[in-house]
C-alpha positions in Angstrom: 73.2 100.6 63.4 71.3 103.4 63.2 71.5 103.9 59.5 71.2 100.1 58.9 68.1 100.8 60.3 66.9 103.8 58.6 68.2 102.4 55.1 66.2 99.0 56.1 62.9 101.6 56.8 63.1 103.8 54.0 63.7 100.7 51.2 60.3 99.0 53.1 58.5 101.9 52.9 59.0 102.3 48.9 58.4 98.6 48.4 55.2 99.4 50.1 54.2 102.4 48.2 54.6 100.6 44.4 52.4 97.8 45.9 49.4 100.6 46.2 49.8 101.3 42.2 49.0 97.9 41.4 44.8 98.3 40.4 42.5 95.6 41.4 41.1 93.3 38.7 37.4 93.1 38.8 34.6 93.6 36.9 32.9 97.0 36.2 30.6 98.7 39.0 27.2 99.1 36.0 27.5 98.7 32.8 24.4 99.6 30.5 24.3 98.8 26.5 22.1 97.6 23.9 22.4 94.4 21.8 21.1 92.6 18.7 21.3 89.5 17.4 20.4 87.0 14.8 16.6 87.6 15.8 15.7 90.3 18.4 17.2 93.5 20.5 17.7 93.9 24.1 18.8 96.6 26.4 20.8 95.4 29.5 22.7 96.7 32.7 25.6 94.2 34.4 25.6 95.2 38.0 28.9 94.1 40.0 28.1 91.3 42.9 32.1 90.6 43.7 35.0 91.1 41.9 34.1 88.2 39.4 30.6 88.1 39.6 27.8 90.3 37.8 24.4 90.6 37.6 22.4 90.3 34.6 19.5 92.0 33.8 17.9 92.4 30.6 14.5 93.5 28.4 13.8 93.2 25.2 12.5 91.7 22.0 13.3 88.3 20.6 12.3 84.4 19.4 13.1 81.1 17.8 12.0 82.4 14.8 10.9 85.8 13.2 7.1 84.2 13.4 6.9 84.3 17.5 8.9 87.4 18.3 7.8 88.4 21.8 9.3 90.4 25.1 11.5 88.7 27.0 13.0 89.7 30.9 16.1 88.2 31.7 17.7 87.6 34.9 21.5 86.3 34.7 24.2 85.8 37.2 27.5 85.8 35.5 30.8 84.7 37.0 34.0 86.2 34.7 36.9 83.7 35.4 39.7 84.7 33.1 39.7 89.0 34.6 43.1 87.6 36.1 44.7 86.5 33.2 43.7 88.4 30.7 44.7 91.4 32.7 48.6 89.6 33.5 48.8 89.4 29.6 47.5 93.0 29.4 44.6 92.2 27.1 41.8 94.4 28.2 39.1 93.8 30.7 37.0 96.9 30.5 33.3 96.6 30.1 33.9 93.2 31.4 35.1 92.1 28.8 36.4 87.8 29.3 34.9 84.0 29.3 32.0 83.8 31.6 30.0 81.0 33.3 26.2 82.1 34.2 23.0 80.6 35.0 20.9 82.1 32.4 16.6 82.7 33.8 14.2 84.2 31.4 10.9 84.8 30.6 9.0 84.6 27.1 5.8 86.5 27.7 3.1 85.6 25.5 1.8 88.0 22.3 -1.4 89.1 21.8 -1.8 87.4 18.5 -0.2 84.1 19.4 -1.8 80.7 19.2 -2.3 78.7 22.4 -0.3 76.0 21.1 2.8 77.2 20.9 5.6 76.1 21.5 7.8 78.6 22.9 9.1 78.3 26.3 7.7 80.2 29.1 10.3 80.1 31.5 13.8 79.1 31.0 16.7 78.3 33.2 20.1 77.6 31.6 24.0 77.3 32.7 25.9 78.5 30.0 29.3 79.3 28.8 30.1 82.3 26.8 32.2 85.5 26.1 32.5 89.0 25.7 34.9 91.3 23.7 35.2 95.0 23.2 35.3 96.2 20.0 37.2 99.9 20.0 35.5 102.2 23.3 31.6 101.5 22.8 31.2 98.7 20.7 31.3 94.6 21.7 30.0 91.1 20.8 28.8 88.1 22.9 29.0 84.5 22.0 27.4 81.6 24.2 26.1 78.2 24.5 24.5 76.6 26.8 21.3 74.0 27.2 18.8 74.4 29.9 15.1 73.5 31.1 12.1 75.4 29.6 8.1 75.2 30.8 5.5 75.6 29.2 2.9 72.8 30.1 5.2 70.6 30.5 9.7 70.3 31.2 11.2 70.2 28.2 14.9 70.0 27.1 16.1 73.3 25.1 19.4 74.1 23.8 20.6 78.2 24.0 22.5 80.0 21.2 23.8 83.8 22.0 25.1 85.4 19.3 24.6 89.8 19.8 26.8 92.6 18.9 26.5 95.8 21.0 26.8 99.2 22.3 28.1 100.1 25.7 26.8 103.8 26.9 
């Protein structure tokens, strides 16, 4: 009896131990990188939330158009659903690197030289669907859609395009 009992102890106790090796998939703790796309560069930092969730936050350069290039400040909560999966099919998941859901808030300050009448949007708010994938240790791209609410004297209907290749530091 005794060594039924030891033998039962000793195979529970291993079972245990390989459950500690499995590693917990969520997204990174900070990640900081650069970007460009079709028109404009931003620097960024994701900062985790939860497991799935990130925050957003980014500065930089960009427009509709080359004519009305002006700063922009980002705020963006984003919610990676696929870590789980893509990490069962061992595809890679650093630098939070999956399909995302977010709710996309920026603001389009104005330039110095730019016409009252303008029409770029002041403020913008935005769900929008999108991904990111590494490229080697550093490098990545970003693809996302979405269509949201602008202001600028008045609400107005606005589609939103992401297109950016990157660096990680």
């Amino acid at each position: 009896m005794i060594r039924i009992i030891f033998v039962s102890l000793l195979l529970m106790s291993s079972y245990c131990g390989f459950s500690q090796n499995e590693k917990a998939v969520s997204v990174e703790k900070s990640t900081f990188g650069i970007q460009v796309g079709l028109i404009g560069i931003w620097v960024h930092n994701e900062l985790k939330l939860s497991d799935q969730v990130a925050l957003r936050s980014e500065i930089g350069l960009g427009g509709v158009n080359t004519e009305n290039i002006v700063p922009i400040v980002a705020l963006e909560p984003r919610w990676y659903y696929n870590l789980n999966g893509r990490a069962d099919k061992h595809k890679r998941i650093d630098g939070n690197s999956g399909n995302y859901v977010s709710l996309r808030t920026s603001y389009h300050f104005r330039s110095i030289l730019e016409a009252e009448e303008n029409d770029v949007n002041r403020i913008f708010i935005a769900p929008t669907w999108g991904i990111r994938r590494n490229l080697g240790k550093h490098f990545n791209y970003e693809v996302g859609v979405g269509a949201g609410l602008g202001y600028r004297r008045e609400i107005v209907f606005s589609p939103y395009v992401n297109l950016r290749i990157g660096y990680r530091f």
